[in-house]
C-alpha positions as CSV (number, residue, x, y, z in Angstrom):
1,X,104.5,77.5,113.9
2,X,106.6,75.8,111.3
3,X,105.1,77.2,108.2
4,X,101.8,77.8,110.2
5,X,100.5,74.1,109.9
6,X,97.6,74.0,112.3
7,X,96.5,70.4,111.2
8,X,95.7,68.0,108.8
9,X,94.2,65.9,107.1
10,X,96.0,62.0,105.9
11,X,93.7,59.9,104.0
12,X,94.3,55.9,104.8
13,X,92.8,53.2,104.1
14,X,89.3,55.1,103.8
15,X,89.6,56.5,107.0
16,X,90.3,60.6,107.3
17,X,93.1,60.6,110.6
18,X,93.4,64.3,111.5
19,X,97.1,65.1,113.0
20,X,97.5,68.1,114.9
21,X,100.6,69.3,113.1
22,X,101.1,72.3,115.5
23,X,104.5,72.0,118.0
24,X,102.5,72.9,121.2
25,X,101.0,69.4,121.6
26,X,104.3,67.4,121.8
27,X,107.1,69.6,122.8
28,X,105.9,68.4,127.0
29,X,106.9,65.2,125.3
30,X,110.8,66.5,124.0
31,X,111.1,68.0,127.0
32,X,110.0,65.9,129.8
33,X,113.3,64.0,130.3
34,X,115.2,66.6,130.4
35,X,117.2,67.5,133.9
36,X,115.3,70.2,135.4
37,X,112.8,70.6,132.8
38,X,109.0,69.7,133.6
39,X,105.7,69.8,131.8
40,X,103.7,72.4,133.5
41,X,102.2,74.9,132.7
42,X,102.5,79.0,133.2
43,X,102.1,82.1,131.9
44,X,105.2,82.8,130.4
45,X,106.6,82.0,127.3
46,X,107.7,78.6,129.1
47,X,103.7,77.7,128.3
48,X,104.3,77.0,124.4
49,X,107.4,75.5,124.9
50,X,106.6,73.8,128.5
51,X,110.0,74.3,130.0
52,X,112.2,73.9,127.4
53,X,113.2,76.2,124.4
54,X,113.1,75.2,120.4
55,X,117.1,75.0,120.7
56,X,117.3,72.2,123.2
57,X,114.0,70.5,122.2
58,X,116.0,70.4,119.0
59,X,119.3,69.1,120.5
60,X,117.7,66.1,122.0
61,X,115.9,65.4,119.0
62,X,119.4,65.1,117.0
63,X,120.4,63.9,119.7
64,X,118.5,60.5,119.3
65,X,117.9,60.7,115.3
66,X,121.1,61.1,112.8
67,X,121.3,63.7,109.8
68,X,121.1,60.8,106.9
69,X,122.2,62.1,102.9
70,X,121.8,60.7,99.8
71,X,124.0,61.4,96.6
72,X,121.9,62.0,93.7
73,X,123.9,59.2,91.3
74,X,126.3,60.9,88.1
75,X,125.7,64.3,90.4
76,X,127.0,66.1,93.0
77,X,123.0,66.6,94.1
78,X,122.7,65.7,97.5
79,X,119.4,65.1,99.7
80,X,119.7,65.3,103.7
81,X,116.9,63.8,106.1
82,X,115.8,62.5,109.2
83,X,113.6,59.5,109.9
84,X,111.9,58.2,112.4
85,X,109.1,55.3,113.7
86,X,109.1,51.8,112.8
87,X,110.5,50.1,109.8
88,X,107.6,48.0,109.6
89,X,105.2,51.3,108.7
90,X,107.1,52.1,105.7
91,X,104.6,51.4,103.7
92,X,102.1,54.0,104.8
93,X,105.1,56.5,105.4
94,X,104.7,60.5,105.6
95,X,107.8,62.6,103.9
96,X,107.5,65.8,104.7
97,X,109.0,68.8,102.5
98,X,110.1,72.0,103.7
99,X,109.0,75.4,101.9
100,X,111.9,78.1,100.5
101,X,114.9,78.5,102.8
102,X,114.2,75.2,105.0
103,X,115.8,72.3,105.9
104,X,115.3,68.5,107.3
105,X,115.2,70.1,110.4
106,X,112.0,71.7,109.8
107,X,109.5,69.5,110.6
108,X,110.8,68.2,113.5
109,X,108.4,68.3,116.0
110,X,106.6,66.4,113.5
111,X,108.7,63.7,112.5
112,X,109.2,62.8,116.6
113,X,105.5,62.9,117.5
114,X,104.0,61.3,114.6
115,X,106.5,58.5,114.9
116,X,105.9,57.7,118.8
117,X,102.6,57.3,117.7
118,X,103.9,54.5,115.1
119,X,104.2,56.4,111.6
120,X,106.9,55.8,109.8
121,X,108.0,59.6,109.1
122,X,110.8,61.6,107.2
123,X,111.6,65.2,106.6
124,X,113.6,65.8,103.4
125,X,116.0,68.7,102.7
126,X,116.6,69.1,98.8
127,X,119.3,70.7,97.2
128,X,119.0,73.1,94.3
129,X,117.7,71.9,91.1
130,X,117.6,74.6,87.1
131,X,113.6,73.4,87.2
132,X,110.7,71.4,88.7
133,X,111.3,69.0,86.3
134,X,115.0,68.4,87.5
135,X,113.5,68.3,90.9
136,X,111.1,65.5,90.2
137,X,113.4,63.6,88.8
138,X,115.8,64.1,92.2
139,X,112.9,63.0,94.5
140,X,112.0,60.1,91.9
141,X,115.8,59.2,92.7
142,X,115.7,60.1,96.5
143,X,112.5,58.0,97.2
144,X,114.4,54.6,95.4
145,X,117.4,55.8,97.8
146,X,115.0,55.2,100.9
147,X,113.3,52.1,99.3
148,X,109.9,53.6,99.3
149,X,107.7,52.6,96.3
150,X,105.2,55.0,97.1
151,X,104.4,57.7,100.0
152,X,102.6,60.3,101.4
153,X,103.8,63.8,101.2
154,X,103.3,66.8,102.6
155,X,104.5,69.3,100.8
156,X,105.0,73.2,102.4
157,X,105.2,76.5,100.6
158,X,108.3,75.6,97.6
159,X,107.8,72.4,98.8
160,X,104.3,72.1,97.7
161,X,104.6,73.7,94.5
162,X,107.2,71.2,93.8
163,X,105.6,68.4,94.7
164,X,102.7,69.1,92.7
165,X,104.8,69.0,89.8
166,X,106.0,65.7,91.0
167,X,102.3,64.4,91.4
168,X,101.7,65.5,87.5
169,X,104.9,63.4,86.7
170,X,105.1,60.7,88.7
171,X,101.5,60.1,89.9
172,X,102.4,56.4,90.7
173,X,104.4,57.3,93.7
174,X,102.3,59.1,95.7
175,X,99.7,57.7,98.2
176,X,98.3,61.0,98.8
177,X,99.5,65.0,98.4
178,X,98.7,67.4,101.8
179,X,99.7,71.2,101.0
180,X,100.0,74.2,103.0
181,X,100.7,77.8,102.2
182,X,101.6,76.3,99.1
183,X,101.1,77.4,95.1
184,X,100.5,76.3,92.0
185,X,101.8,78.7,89.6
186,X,105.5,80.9,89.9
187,X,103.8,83.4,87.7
188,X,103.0,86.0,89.9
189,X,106.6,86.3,91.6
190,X,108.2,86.4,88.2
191,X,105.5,89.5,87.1
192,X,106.7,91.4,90.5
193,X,110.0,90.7,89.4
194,X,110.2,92.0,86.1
195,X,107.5,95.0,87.5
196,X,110.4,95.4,89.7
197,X,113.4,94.8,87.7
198,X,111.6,97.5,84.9
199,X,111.0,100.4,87.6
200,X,114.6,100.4,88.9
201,X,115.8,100.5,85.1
202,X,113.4,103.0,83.9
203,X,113.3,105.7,87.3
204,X,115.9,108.5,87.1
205,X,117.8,109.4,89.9
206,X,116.2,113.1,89.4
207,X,112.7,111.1,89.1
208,X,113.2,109.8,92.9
209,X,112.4,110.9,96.2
């Protein structure tokens, strides 16, 4: 779920530490304290989300963590996230970034589990940029805005292809890059595209069925 992370794997200090990224290990957690709501097990649907739907897992998480933004400075580019675990662990943090159409929100399953276990851990929602290389400069802007000289970032779908361009850039301020369902080249969208755009300029009504 979430982009269809199933784990993986963060490089520190030597060591590989595998994280199971998936939402079925730690929404008994979210949902343990709420009224009514248990951790067992069933059959039913209740089994993923052990008592408790994705809404109200969700509403407890905001709940307990604010919506935080950052203005992009001489713009009107702004960057929304959410943060959790210990200041002190900043300098090993994990940013996550959401693929097309997501927001903060995304990862937050995430972001509350890894955090208990005493990451510091963001997930970043980025406005629209004209390029990747406008982009990388907004993240080189929103990572001074959360005082973090370097980090680790994983980067989904869009937000892997962006980040990769980021990594080219600015190789300085990443720790380490973790991808998934993610692409390194826009080419073949824009060739379906135009395929696309050519076919609905070029077919005759009288040539359709």
């Amino acid at each position: 779920r979430g982009h269809g992370c199933g784990a993986a794997v963060f490089r520190q200090l030597g060591h590989a530490i595998t994280w199971v990224l998936l939402p079925r290990a730690y929404v008994p957690s979210l949902c343990r304290d709420m009224p009514g709501r248990g951790g067992g097990s069933s059959s039913s649907s209740a089994d993923v989300t052990s008592g408790c739907t994705i809404g109200e897992a969700f509403a407890k998480f905001q709940s307990e963590h604010a919506l935080n933004k950052v203005v992009q400075p001489r713009t009107n580019l702004e960057w929304a996230y959410y943060q959790a675990g210990p200041a002190s662990a900043a300098s090993e943090a994990l940013l996550f970034i959401h693929g097309t159409s997501g927001t903060a929100a995304a990862f937050f399953y995430q972001v509350q589990a890894l955090a208990e276990k005493g990451y510091r851990v963001l997930s970043a929602q980025y406005p629209a940029y004209d390029s990747p290389q406008e982009w990388c400069k907004g993240f080189d802007h929103f990572l001074d805005a959360v005082k973090f000289r370097s980090v680790h970032v994983f980067g989904a779908g869009l937000g892997g292809f962006l980040v990769q361009h980021f990594a080219a850039a600015y190789p300085h301020r990443l720790r380490s890059l973790l991808l998934c369902n993610a692409y390194a080249t826009t080419n073949p969208f824009a060739e379906k595209a135009l395929s696309t755009t050519r076919c609905a300029t070029s077919c005759s009504p009288a040539g359709t069925r």
